[in-house]
N, C-alpha and C positions, 0 to 999 in steps of 0.2 A: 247444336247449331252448325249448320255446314257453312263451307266455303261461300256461297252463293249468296247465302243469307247476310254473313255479315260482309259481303263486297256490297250488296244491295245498302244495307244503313251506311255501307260510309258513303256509298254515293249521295244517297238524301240527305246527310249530316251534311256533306260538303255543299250541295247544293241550296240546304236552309242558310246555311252560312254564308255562302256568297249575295244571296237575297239580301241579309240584313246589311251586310258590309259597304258593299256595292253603292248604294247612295254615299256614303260617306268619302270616296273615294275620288267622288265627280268633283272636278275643276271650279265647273260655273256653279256660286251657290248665291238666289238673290237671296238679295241686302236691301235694305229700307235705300240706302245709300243710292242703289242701283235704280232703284224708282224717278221715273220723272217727276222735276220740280213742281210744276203746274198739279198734277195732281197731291201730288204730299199736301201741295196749302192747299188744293178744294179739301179733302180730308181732314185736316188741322181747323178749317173754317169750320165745317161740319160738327167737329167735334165741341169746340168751341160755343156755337149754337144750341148745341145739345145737352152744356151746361147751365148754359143758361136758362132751358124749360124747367130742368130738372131745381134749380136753383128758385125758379119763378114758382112751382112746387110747393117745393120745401116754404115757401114763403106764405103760401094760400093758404097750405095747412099747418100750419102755425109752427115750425120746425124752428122759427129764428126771427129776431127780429128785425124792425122798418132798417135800423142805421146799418146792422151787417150787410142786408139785403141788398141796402143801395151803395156800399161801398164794393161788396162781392160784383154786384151789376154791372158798377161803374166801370170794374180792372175787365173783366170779361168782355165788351163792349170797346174797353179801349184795344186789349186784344185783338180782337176784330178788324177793328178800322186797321192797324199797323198792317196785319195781317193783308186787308184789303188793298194796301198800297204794296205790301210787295207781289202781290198777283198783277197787278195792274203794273209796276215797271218790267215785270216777267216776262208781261202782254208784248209789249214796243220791240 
């Protein structure tokens, strides 16, 4: 192995190495935190929503039964609305 060759791998070692490092090193790193409020809750709404098909689901095909279902429904739904009033004073 000559000179050249191993001046050449330390260049690429050093240069794979700066690749991987390099993001870790940046200042700005987003955060959930950093996200706008309005959208977090459309997201949170969404999600929310999306338990409850899944829930409605589980319900059809026979996974659970009447009184879980409509107590699970009931907390999800109330979720919801709370949810919906704080987008709505978000709103003003």
């Amino acid at each position: 192995m000559t000179w050249n060759d191993t001046i050449l791998i330390f260049i690429i070692f050093v240069a794979s190495a700066w690749y991987v490092i390099q993001p870790l090193m940046k200042e700005t790193v987003l955060r959930p935190a950093d996200e706008d409020v309005s959208q977090a809750l459309l997201r949170q709404k969404m999600m929310l929503m999306d338990q409850i098909k899944e829930l409605e689901m589980d319900f059809e095909v026979g996974n659970m039964d009447e009184k879980d279902y409509k107590e699970q429904r009931n907390a999800l739904k109330r979720d919801i609305s709370s949810l919906l009033e704080r987008m709505k004073s978000k709103g003003k």
